[in-house]
C-alpha positions as CSV (number, residue, x, y, z in Angstrom):
1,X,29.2,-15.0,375.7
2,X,31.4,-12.4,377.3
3,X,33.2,-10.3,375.0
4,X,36.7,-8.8,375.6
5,X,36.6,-5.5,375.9
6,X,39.0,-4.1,373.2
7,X,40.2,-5.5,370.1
8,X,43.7,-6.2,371.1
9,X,42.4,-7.9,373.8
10,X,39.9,-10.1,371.9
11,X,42.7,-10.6,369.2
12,X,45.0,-12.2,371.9
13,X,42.6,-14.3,372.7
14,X,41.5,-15.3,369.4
15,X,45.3,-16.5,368.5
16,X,45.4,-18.3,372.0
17,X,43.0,-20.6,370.8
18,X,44.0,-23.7,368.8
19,X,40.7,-24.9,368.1
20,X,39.7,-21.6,366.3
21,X,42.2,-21.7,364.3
22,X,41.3,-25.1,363.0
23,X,37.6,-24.3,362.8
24,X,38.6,-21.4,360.3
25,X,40.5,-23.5,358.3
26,X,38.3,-26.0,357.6
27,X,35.5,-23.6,356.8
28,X,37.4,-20.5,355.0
29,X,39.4,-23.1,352.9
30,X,37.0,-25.1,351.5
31,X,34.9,-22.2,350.8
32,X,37.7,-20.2,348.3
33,X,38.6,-23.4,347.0
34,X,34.8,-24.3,345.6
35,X,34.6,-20.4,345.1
36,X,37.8,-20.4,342.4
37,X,36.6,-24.0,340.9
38,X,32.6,-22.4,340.3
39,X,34.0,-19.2,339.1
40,X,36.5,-20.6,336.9
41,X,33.6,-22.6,335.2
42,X,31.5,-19.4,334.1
43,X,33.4,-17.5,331.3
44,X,31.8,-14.3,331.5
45,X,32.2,-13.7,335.5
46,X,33.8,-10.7,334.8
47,X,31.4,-9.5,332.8
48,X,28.5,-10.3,335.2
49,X,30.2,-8.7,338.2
50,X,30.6,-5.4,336.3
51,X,27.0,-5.6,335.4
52,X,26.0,-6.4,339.2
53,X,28.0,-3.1,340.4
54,X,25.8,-1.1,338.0
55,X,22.6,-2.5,338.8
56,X,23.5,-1.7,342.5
57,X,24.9,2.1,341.8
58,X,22.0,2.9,339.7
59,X,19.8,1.2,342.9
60,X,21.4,3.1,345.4
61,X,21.2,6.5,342.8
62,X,17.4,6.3,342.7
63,X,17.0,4.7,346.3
64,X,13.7,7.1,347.0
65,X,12.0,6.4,343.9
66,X,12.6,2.4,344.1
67,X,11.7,2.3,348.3
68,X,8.7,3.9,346.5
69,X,7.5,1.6,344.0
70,X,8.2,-1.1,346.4
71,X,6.1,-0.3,348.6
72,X,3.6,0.3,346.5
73,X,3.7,-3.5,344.5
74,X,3.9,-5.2,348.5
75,X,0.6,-3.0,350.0
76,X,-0.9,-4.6,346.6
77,X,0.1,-7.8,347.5
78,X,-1.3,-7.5,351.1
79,X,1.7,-6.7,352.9
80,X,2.0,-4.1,355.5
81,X,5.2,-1.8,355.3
82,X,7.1,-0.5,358.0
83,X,9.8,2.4,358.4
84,X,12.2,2.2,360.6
85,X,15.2,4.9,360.9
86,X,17.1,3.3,364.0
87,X,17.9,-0.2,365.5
88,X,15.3,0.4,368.5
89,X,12.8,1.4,366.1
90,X,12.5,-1.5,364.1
91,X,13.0,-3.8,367.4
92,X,10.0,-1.9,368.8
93,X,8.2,-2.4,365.3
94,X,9.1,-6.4,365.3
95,X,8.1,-6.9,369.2
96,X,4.7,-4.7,368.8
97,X,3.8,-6.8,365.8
98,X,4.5,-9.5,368.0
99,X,2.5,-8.7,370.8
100,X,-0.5,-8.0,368.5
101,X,-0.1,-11.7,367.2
102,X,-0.1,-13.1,370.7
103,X,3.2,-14.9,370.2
104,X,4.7,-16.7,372.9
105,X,7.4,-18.1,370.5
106,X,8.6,-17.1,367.4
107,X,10.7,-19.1,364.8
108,X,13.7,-16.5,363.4
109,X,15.8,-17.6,360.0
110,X,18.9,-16.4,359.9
111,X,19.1,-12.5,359.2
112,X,22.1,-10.1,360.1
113,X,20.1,-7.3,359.8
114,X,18.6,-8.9,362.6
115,X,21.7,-9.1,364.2
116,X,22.4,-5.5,363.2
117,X,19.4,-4.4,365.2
118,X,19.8,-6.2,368.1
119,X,16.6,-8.1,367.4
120,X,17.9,-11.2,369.7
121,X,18.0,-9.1,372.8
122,X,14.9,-7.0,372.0
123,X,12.8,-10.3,371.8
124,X,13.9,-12.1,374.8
125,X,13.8,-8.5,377.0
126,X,10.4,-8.7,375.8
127,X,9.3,-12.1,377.3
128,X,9.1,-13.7,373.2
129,X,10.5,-17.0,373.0
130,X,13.1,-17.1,370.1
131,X,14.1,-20.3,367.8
132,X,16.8,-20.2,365.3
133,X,16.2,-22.3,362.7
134,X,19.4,-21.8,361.1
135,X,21.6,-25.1,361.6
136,X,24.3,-22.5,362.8
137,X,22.5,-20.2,364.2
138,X,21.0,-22.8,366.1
139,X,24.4,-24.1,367.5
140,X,25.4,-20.6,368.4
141,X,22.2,-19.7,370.3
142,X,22.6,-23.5,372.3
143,X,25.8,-22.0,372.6
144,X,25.3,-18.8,374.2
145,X,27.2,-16.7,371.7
146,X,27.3,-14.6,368.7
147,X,27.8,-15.6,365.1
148,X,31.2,-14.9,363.7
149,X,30.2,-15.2,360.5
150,X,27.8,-13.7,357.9
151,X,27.1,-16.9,356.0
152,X,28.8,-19.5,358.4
153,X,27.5,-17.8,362.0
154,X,28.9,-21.1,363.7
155,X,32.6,-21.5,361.6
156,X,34.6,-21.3,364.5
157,X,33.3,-24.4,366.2
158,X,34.8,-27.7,365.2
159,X,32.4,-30.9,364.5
160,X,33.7,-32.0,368.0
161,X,32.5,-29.1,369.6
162,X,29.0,-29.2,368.3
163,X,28.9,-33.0,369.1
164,X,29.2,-32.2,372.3
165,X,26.9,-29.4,372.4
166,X,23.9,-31.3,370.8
167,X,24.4,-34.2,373.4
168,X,23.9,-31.8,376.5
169,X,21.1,-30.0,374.3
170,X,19.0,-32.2,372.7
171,X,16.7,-34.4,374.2
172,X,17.3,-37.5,371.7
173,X,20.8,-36.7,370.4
174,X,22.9,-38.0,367.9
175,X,25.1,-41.2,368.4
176,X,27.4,-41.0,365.7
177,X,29.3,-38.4,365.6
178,X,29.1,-37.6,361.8
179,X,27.5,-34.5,360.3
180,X,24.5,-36.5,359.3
181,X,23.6,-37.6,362.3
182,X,24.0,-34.3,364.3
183,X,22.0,-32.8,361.5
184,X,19.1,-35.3,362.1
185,X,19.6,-34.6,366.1
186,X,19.0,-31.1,365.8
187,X,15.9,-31.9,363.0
188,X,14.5,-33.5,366.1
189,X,14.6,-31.0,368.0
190,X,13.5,-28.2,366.3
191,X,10.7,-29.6,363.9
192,X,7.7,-29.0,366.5
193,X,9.1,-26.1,367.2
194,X,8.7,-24.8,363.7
195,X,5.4,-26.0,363.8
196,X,4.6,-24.8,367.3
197,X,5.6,-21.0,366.5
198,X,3.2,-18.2,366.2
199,X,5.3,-15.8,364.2
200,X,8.1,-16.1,361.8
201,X,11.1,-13.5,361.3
202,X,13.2,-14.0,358.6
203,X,15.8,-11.6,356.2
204,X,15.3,-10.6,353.1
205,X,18.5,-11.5,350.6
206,X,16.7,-8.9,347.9
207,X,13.8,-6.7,347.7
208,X,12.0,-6.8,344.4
209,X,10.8,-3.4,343.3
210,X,8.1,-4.1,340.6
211,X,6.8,-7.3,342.2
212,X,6.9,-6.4,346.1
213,X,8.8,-9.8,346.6
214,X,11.2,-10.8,349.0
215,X,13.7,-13.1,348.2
216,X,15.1,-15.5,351.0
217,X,17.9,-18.0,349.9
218,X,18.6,-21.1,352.0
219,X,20.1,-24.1,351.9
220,X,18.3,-25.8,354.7
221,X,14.8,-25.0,353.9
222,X,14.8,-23.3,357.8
223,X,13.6,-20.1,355.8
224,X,10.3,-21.9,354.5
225,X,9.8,-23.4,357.6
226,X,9.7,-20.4,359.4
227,X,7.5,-18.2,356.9
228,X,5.1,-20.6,356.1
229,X,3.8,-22.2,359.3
230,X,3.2,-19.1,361.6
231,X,-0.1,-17.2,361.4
232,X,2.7,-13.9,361.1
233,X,5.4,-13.3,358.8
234,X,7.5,-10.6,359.2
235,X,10.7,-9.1,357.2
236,X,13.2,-7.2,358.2
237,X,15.4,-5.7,355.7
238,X,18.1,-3.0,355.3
239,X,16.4,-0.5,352.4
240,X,19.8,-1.2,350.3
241,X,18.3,-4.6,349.6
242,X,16.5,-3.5,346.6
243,X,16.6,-4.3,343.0
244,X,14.6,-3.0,340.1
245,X,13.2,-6.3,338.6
246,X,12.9,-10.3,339.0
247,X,15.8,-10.4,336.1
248,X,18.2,-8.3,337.8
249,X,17.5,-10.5,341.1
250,X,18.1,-13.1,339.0
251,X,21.1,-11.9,337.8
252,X,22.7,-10.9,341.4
253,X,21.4,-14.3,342.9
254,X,24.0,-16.1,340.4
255,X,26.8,-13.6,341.6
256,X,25.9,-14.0,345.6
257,X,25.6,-17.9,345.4
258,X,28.9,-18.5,343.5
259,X,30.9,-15.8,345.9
260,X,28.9,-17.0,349.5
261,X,29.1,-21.0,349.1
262,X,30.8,-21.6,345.9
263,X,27.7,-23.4,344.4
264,X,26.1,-22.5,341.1
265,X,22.4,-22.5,343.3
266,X,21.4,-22.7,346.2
267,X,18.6,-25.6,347.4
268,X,16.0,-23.2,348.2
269,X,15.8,-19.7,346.8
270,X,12.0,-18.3,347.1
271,X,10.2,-15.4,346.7
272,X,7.6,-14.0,349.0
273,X,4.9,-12.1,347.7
274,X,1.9,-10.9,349.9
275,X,0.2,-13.4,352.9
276,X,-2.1,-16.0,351.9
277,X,-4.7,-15.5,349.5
278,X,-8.0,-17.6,348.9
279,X,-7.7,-20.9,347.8
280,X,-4.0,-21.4,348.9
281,X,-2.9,-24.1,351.2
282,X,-0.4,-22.5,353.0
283,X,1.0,-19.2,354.1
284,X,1.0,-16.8,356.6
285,X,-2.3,-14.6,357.4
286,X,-0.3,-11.6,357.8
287,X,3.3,-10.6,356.1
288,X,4.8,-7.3,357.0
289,X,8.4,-5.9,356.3
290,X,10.2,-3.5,358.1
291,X,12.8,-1.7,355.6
292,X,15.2,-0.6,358.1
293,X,17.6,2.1,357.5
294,X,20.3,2.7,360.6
295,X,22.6,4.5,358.8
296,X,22.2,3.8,355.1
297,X,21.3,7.0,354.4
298,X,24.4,8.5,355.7
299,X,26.2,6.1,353.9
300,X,24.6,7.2,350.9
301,X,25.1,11.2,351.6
302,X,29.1,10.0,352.1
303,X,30.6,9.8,349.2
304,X,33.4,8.2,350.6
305,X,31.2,5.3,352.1
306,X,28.7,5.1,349.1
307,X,29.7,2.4,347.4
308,X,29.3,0.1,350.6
309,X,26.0,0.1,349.9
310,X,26.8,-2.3,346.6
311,X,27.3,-4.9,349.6
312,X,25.4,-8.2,349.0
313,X,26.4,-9.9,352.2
314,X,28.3,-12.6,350.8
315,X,31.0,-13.0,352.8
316,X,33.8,-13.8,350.3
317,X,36.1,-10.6,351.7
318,X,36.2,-12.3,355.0
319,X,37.0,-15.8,353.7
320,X,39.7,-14.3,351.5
321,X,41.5,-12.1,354.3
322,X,44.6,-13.3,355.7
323,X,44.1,-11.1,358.8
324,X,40.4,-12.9,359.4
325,X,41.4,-16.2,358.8
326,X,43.9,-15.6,361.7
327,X,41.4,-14.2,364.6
328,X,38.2,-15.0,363.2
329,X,35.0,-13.2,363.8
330,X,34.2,-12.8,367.3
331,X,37.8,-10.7,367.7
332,X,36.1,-7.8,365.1
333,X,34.0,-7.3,368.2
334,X,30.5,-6.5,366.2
335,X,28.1,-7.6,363.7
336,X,30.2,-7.8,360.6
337,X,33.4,-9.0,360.7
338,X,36.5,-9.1,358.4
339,X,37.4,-6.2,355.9
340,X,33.1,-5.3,355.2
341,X,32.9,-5.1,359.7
342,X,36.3,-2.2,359.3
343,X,34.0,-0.5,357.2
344,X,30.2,-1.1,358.2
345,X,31.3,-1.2,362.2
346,X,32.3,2.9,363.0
347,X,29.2,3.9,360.3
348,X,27.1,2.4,363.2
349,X,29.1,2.9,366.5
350,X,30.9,5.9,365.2
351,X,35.1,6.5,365.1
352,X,35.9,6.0,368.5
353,X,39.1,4.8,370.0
354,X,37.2,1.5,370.7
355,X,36.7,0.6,366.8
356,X,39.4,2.7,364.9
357,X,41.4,-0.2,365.5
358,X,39.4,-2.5,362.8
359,X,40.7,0.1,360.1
360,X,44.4,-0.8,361.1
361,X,43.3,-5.0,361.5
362,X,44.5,-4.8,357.8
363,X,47.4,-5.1,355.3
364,X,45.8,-3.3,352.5
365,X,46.7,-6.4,350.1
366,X,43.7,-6.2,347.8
367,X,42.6,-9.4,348.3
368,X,38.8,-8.5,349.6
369,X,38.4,-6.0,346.4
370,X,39.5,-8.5,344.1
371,X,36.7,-11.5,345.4
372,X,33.7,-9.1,345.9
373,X,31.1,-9.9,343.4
374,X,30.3,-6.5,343.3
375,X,33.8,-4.7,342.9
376,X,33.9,-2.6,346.4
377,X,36.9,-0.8,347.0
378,X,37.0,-2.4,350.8
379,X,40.9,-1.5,351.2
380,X,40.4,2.5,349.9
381,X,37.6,2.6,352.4
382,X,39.1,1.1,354.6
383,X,42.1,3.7,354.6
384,X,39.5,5.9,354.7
385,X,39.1,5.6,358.6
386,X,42.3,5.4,359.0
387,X,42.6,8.8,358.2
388,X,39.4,10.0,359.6
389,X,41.1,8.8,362.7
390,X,44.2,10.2,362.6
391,X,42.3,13.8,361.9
392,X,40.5,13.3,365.1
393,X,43.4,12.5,367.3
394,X,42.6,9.1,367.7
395,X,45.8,7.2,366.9
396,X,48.1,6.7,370.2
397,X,50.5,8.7,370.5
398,X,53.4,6.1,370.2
399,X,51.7,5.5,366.6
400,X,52.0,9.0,365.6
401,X,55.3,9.2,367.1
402,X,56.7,5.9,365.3
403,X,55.2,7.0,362.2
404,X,57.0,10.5,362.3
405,X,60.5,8.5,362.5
406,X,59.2,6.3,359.8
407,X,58.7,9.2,357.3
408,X,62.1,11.0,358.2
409,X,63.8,7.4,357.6
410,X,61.6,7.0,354.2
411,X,62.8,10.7,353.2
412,X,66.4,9.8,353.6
413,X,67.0,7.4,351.0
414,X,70.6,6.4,352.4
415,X,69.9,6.6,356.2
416,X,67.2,4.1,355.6
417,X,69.8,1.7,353.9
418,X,71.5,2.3,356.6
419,X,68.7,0.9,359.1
420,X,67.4,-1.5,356.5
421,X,71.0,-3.3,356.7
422,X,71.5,-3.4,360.5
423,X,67.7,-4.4,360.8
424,X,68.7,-7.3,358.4
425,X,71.9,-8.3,360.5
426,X,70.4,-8.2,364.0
427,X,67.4,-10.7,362.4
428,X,70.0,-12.8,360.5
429,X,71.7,-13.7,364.0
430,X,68.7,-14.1,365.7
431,X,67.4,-16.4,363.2
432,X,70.9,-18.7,363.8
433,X,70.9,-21.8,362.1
434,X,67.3,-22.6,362.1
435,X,66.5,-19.7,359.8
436,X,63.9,-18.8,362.2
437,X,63.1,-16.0,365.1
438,X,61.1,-17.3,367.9
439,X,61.2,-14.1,369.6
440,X,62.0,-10.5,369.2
441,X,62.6,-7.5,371.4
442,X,59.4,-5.8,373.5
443,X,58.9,-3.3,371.0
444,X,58.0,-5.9,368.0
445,X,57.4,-8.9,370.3
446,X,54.1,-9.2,368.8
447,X,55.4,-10.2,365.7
448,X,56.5,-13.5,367.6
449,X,53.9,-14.1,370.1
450,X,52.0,-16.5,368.5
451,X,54.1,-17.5,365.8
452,X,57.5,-18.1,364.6
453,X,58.9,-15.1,362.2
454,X,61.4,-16.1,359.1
455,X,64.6,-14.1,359.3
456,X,65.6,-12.8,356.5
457,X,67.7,-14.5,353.5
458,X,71.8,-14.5,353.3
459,X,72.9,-12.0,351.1
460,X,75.5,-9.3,350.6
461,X,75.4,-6.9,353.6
462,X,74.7,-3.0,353.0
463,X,78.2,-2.2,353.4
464,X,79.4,-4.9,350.5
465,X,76.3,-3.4,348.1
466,X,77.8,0.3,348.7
467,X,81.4,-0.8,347.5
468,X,80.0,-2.5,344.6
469,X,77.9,0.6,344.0
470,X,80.8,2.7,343.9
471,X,82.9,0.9,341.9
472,X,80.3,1.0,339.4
473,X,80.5,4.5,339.5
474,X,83.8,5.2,339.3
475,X,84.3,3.4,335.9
């Protein structure tokens, strides 16, 4: 999929498109809808989310000591444990494993550390055959594109869309177009896959530190499929993944479940502990993990970035921003998108004048903060670039300049009356009788682009409010 290549560009696309913005919809609505009905139902949410934050603060306070003991519980378990400080590293880790496997195909569950790395790329420059098993990921990769969504990679194509992708795609498609059907299409056409693979890639949703475990959490059953067939299974995982025990896994699985899907479980949540020993019936021969850091530990040596590092990856910030549910994913322009991609996108690419602009795709209304299961401050560190990039000279200079009249108007209490009440009058006559401004001047014609803007309610003008003023005072 070509990308646009600037986020006002990519924005003005993403509005253009009519079917996006039903695609979002559907997908963002239903999800805070079941998220406030599943939350409202557990009494002591607050209480849990509170806890969650501490157990990923202490976590990320001792990171060296629990990357420690969990390497040491998975070599016990038979796992082989990888290092890898960039992106290329841990693709050149994931393809050598390959290579050493043989593998001509590999089956891949959905993972966006995965994505993070560039995994996708790194396997197909290398000759590997890749199959998504997730049902989303699938459509995207039929598709030719990116996911634009951490839980949902495929939210912003509509059911018709996919219909007709599945019935150039698929060998035996569906022939009624219900969700059911498609889903059976697309179970045809990747179940010998599955079984045909050599290796299987999957994420990890958390590390377990005194077992060695990972812990995948599904609802499709794609993850077992693709770590239990293959002769290989390999993890790859960001090293903030951890947590110190099966009961606080436990505990933060009941916090990501409830905040990504707006269930109280999910169908399949397991936990992978070593390959195959004797005697069992299944499993992979070899299981490695690649703990991954690209740029963790510089989050972790920021103390202004820091608490990013709580992240779960559920994706409730995005479904809960106003400005995301307008453009959708693809218009954030990488990995992550919504409110977590402002923040997560310049730690990896750095604050350039091609990403500061994700810090200013945001009205700062709290909204993110007040949804995240583990209480990250998205909207301060979000401001945070902001001003990183106004330090560095990054801002245009119109900005600076319209923000320098903006502070002299703001530090003149009655000059900005002043401007407040003509603003009001020039958008009460534009609005006429409909109440409404289809366009406005260059300058602010954004505003209007895409939709229609309310003009502001009758009232008394500026000049009426001062005469009332000073009557008051002169009693």
């Amino acid at each position: 999929m070509s990308v646009a290549p600037d986020f006002h560009a990519r924005t003005k696309h993403a509005l253009a498109d009519e079917w996006l913005k039903v695609a979002i919809d559907r997908t963002t609505g239903t999800a805070r809808t079941k998220r406030a009905a599943i939350v409202g139902q557990w009494p002591d949410f607050a209480v849990a989310r509170t806890r969650g934050r501490a157990i990923k603060d202490h976590v990320v306070a001792h990171l060296g000591h629990y990357l420690a003991e969990f390497e040491r519980n998975a070599k016990l378990s038979g796992a082989t444990v990888h290092y890898a400080s960039t992106a290329d590293e841990a693709c050149r880790i994931v393809v050598d494993i390959c290579r050493r496997a043989g593998a001509r195909s590999v089956t891949r569950s959905k993972s966006m550390l995965g994505e993070e790395i560039g995994l996708p790329h790194a396997l197909e420059e290398a000759g590997i055959e890749r199959v998504e098993t997730d049902l989303a990921e699938h459509i995207v990769q039929l598709a030719g594109e990116r996911p634009s969504h951490i839980i949902w990679p495929a939210m912003h194509k509509t059911r018709e869309q996919i219909s007709e992708l599945f019935r150039k795609s698929h060998a035996n498609p569906h022939r009624q177009e219900t969700p059911e059907a498609m889903a059976a299409s697309a179970r045809r056409h990747l179940r010998q896959r599955f079984l045909a693979a050599d290796v299987g890639i999957s994420g990890a949703n958390f590390l377990v530190a005194d077992t060695g475990s990972v812990c995948t959490v599904t609802n499709e059953g794609n993850a077992e499929m693709t770590t239990t067939p293959p002769r290989v299974h390999i993890v790859t995982a960001g090293i903030e993944k951890l947590v110190p025990t099966m009961g606080h896994a436990a505990m933060m699985l009941r916090l990501l479940v409830r905040s990504a899907t707006g269930a109280a479980l999910t169908q399949y949540t397991t936990f992978h502990t070593g390959p195959k020993r004797a005697g069992d019936l299944d499993g992979p021969e070899e299981f490695h993990i690649v703990l991954v850091d690209n740029g963790r530990t510089r989050m972790l040596a920021a103390p202004d970035l820091r608490e990013m590092l709580r992240c779960i990856r559920c994706g409730a910030c995005m479904n809960h921003c106003p400005v995301f549910n307008q453009i959708g994913g693809h218009a954030y322009g990488g990995t992550y998108p919504g409110p977590m991609g402002a923040v997560l996108t310049p730690v990896f690419d750095g604050i350039t004048e091609k990403t500061r602009d994700l810090a200013h795709a945001c009205t700062l209304n709290g909204r993110c903060r007040e949804v995240c299961p583990v209480d990250i401050p998205l909207p301060t560190l979000i401001k945070g670039w902001r001003e990183k990039s106004w330090r560095e000279g990054l801002e245009p200079t119109s900005l600076r300049f319209g923000l320098s009249g903006w502070r002299w108007a703001a530090t003149h209490p009655r000059a900005y009356r002043w401007l407040a009440a003509l603003g009001a009058l020039a958008l009460r006559r534009m609005g006429g009788a409909r109440g409404r401004i289809a366009r406005l001047p260059s300058l602010a014609g954004a505003w209007t682009a895409y939709r229609d803007m309310p003009a502001p309610p009758p009232g008394p003008t500026f000049l009426q409010a001062e005469a009332a003023r000073q009557k008051v005072l002169e009693r």
